[in-house]
C-alpha positions in Angstrom: -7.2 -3.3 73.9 -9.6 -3.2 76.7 -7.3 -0.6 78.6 -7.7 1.4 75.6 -11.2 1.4 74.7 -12.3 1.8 78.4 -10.0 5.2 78.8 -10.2 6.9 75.3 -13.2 6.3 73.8 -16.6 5.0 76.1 -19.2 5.6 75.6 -18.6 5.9 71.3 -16.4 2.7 71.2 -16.9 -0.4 72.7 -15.8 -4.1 72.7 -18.2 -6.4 71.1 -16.6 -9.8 70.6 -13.1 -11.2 71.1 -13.0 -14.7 69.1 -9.5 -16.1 68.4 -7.1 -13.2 67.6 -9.5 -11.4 66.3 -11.3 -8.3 68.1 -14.4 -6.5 66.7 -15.4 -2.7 68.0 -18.5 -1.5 67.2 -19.0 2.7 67.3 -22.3 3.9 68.8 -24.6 4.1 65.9 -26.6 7.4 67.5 -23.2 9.1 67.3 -21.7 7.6 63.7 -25.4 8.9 62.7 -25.3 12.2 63.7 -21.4 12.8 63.7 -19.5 10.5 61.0 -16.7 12.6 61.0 -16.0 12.6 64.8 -17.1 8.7 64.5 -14.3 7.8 62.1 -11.9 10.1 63.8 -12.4 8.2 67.1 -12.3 4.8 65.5 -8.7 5.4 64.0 -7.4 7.1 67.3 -8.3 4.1 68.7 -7.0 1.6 66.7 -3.7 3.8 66.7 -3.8 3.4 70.5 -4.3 -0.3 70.2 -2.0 -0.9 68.0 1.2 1.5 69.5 -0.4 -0.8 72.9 0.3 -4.2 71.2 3.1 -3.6 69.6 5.4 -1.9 72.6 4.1 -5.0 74.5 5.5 -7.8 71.6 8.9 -5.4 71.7 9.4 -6.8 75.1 9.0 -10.4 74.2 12.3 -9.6 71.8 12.7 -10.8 68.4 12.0 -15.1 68.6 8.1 -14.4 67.6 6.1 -13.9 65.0 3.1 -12.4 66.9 1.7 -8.7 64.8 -1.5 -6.8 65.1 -3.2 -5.5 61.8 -5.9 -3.5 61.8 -8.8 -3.4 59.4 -11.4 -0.9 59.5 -15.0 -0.2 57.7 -18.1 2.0 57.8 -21.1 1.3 57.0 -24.3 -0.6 57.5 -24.7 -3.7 59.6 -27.5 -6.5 60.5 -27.6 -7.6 64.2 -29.8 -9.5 66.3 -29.8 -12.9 68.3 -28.5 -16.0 66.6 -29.4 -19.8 67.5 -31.0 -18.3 70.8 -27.7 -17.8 72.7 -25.6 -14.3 71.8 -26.0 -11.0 70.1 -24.1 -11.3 66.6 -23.3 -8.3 63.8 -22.7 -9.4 60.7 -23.1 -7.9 56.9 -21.2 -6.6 54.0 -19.3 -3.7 55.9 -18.1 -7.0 59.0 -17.0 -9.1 55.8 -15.3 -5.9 54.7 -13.5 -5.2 57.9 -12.5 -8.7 58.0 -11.1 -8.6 54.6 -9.1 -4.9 55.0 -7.0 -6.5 58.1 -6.2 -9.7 56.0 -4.8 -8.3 53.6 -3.2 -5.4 55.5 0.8 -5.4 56.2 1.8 -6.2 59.8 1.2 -3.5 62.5 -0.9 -1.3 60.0 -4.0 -0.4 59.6 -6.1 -0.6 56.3 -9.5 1.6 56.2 -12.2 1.5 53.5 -13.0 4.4 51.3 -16.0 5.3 53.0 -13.9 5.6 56.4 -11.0 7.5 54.7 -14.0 10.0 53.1 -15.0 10.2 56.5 -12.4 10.6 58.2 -11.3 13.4 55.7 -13.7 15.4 56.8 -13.3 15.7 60.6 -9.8 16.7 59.6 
């Protein structure tokens, strides 16, 4: 995932937390802003990327696993700031949201909000 981020989509994309097996991206919010379109396109070519990435790398550990990568993505608005004194934290409806869309989502797919797919709709 790093690999991916770092080559397709700095300075708009970028890793905020890693905590368990699950990965949370943030987009720039100066770019989602002023481009939502662009913002939303970016965020599913990435996760596309990631997920092609993880799954060609579990083909190789054959068949006796039952390691998957799903995908949930929302847009929207967000509270962050400093919690307890010690890390930056984001955190909200649209994170709950997110968390919800890849728990539910099948293995090695990805699951997007309405907002997103509206979004996302038009850029293309």
């Amino acid at each position: 995932a790093n690999a991916v981020v770092e080559r397709e989509a700095l300075p708009y994309v970028y890793i905020h937390e890693i905590v368990g097996d699950s990965l949370l991206l943030l987009c720039n919010a100066e770019f989602m802003g002023r481009f939502p379109g662009r913002t939303a396109a970016i965020g599913i070519y990435v996760a596309s990327k990631v997920q092609k990435a993880v799954d060609e790398m579990l083909r190789s550990f054959g068949s006796d696993h039952d390691m998957y990568l799903r995908i949930g993505i929302a847009s929207g608005p967000l509270c962050a700031g400093v919690v307890d004194g010690r890390s930056f934290r984001v955190f909200g409806s649209t994170i709950h949201l997110s968390q919800r869309l890849e728990s539910m989502c099948p293995r090695s797919q990805i699951a997007c909000c309405s907002r997103f797919a509206a979004q996302l709709r038009e850029e293309v």
